[in-house]
Structures are given as structure tokens and as C-alpha cells.
N, C-alpha and C positions, 0 to 999 in steps of 0.2 A: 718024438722027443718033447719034454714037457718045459716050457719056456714060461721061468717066475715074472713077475713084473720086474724085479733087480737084472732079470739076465734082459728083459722086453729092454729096457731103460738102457743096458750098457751098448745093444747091438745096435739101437736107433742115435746112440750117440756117436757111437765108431761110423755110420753111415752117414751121419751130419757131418761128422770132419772131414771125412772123405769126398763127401760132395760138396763141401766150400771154398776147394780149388780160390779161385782169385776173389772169389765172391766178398763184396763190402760187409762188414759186421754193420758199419752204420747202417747201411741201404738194408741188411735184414730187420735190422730193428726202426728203420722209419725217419731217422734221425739225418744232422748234417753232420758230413766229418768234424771232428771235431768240440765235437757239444761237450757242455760241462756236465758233472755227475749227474746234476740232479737231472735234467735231460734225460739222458742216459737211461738210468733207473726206471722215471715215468713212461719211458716209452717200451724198455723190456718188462714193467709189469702188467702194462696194456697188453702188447700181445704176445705173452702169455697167457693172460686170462683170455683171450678167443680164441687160441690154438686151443685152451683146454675143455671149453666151451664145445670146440669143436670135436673133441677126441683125436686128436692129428698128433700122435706121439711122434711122426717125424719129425715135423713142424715146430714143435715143443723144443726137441732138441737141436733143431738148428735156433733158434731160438739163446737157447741157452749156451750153445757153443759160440755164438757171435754176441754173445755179453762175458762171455769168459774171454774172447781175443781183445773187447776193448779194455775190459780191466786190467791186463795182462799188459798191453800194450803201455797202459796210463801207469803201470806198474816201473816198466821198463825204463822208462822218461823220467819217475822218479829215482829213479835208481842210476840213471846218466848225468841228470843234471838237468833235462832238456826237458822245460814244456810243464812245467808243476802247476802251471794257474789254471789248466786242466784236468787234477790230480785230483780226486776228493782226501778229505783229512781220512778217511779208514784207509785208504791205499796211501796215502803219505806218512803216514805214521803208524804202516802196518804194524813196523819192527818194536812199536813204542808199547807196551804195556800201560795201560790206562789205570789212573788209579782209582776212579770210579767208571767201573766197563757198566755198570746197571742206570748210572743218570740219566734220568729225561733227555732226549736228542730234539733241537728244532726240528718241527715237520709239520708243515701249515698244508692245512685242508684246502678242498676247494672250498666255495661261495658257499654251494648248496650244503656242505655237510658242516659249516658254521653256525648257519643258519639255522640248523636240525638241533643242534649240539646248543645254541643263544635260548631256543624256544626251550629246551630242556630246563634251562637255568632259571629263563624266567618264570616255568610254571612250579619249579617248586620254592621260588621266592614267595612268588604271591601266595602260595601255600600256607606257607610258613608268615608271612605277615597279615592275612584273610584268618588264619586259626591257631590262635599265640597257644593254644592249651594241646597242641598238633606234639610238642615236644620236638625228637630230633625225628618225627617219620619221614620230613620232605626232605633232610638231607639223605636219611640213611636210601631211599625210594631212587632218589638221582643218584646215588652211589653206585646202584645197581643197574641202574640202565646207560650210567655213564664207565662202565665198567663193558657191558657187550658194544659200546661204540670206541673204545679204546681195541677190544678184537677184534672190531671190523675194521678197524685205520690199519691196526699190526699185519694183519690178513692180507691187506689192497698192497701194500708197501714189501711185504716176504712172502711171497706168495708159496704154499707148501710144495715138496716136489709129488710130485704123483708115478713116478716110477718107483721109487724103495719108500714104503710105507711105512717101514720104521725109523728113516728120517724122518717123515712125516709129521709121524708122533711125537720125536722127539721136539720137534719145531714148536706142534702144537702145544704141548705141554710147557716149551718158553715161553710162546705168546701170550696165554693163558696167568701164569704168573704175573710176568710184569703186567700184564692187563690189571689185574686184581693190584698190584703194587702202582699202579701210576693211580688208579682210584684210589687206594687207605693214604698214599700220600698226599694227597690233595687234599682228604678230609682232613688228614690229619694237621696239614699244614694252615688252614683256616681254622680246627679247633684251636691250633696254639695262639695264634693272634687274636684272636677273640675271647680264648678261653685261659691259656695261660700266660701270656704276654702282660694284662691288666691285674692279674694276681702280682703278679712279679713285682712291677710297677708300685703296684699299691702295697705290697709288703718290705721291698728292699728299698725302694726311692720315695717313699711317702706320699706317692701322688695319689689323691683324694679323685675316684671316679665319680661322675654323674648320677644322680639315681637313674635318674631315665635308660642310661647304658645299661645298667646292674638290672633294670627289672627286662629291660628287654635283651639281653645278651644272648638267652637261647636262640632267640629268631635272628639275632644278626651272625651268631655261629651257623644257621642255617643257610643265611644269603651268602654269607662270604663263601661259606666251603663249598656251593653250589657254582657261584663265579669260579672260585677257584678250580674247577674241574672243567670249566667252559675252557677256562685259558691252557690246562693242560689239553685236554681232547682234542683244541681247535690246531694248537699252533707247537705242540710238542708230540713223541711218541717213547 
């Protein structure tokens, strides 16, 4: 009998629920009863990624059944009354329809991948202030590399499933988006302030800009929207 990865995926997870008898979801995932989301989350996307590292589809799906009984759990609490200040806001206000479901969510990196993400900004600062006749190449340059570090944060944080591959895709194909969408809007949110913010200013309220500003505007639209991608990459997703 020929067994797809969708059928490999359903049978390894009927065997997880089956063998988790009393077993702690915390103690599977690492964690102490009771941890808050973000907890929670950091330490089912850790291991995951070494179950999958490992190729250990059982493993995977116990995994994934003992972050479904804490959510579930933290579900329930919300739903009794009992216990919210260990609820995350997506499970507290599952019921809630969001009216911006696509907004930047806080999500701060670690040290090391700020740092990766700082040095980004400052090389194409100095780019851009080392070669005024550079135009917009050192924003559009960090655009794009801060665009595959927005997929690798989305990646480390939803990690794809790897049993049904057209979930997979479809995840990837979200991630991929807003990746690209948290990059144009960073740029785009540093050209307005530097770019049309001072128009505005100087058209509708008669404030007389600097020349110094006016000749150097392209390169401070290049430094801002370059921070401005630091601060989403570093500390949003």
C-alpha cells in the first residue's frame, strides 16, 4: 500500500495522541507548566526544527500534538474565565476579527540577528553618504537583503509543515508576501517622511526648508528608510 506524506503525517499523528497518555505537553516541549505564549512558541519552534533536522516524523508530531493541547488548554481558560494572563492576544481574541489581520506584529530578534540586521543599515548608510551620486541603489540594495532576512525571521517563528506539502506552499507563498510587504513598507514609509512629508509642509503650511535638507534629501531618504527596515527586521514581523 502506497502511503502519501498527507496519509505518513496523519498516521504519525494518530500515534502521537495515542502515546501521550498522561504525558506533560510542557515536559514535551521543554518548557515549565505554565509559561507564557511567547515561551511556549520559542521553544515549540526550537524543537521542531531538530526533530526536522532529524527526520523524526514521530517526534515532529508529538511535537506538534503537545503545542496543540497547550493552546487548546490556554483556549479553554479563556473561555471559563480562568487564568488569561497566560492567554496570548491570538487565542484571546480568537473570536475577534482583526481589522488590520496583515499589520506588523512585535517580534524582537535575538542579539545576534540585530546585530546582522544594524550592520545592514549601517553599510548602506555610509553608502549612500560616501556616494551622494549613488542615487536610491543603497536603499533599493538593503531592500532586498532586508527582505530575505524578513523570510528568515517569518521561517524561524511558522515553521512550514513538512507532512502535507501543499500546506507548505501555501504558508510559503504567505511568508514570502508579507516578507516583500514588510520591506516596500518600510521604504515606503521613510520615502514619505523624507520625501513627502516636506513637500506637504512646504506646500500646504509654508514652511521654508533648509537648502542643505533639499540638496541632500536623496541620501537622508536613503539613511532613514534603511533604519527604518532595521527597526522593522529587528523588532517586528
Amino acid at each position: 500500500m502506497l502511503h502519501t506524506p498527507k496519509r505518513r503525517g496523519r498516521t504519525a499523528r494518530a500515534a502521537a495522541e495515542g502515546a501521550a497518555g498522561d504525558e506533560s505537553p510542557y515536559q514535551v516541549l521543554g518548557v515549565a507548566p505554565g509559561a507564557d505564549s511567547d515561551a511556549v512558541r520559542k521553544a515549540y519552534n526550537r524543537a521542531l526544527r531538530d526533530a526536522r533536522a532529524q527526520g523524526d516524523d514521530a517526534t515532529i508530531a508529538r511535537i506538534e500534538y503537545a503545542h496543540d493541547r497547550i493552546v487548546m488548554s490556554a483556549l479553554s481558560a479563556r473561555l471559563s474565565g480562568s487564568g488569561p494572563q497566560n492567554v496570548s492576544k491570538e487565542v484571546l481574541y480568537a473570536d475577534k476579527q482583526e481589522m488590520f489581520p496583515w499589520k506588523p506584529r512585535k517580534s524582537q530578534c535575538q542579539n545576534r540577528d540585530i546585530a546582522i540586521n544594524a550592520v545592514i543599515a549601517v553599510f548602506a548608510s555610509s553608502w549612500s553618504l560616501s556616494s551622494p551620486m549613488a542615487g536610491f541603489q543603497p536603499m533599493l540594495a538593503a531592500m532586498v537583503v532586508y527582505f530575505f532576512r524578513f523570510r528568515q525571521k517569518l521561517d524561524a517563528v511558522f515553521p512550514s509543515p513538512t507532512a502535507d506539502k501543499e500546506e507548505a506552499s501555501r504558508q510559503n507563498n504567505k511568508k514570502m508576501i508579507r516578507s516583500f510587504g514588510l520591506a516596500i513598507g518600510s521604504v515606503a514609509l521613510g520615502a514619505f517622511m523624507m520625501q513627502t512629508l516636506p513637500f506637504l509642509l512646504r506646500e500646504y503650511l509654508n514652511v521654508r526648508l533648509p537648502f542643505w535638507f533639499i540638496y541632500k534629501q536623496q541620501v537622508f531618504t536613503n539613511v532613514v528608510s534603511s533604519w527604518t527596515m532595521f527597526v522593522m527586521s529587528s523588532f517586528y514581523r
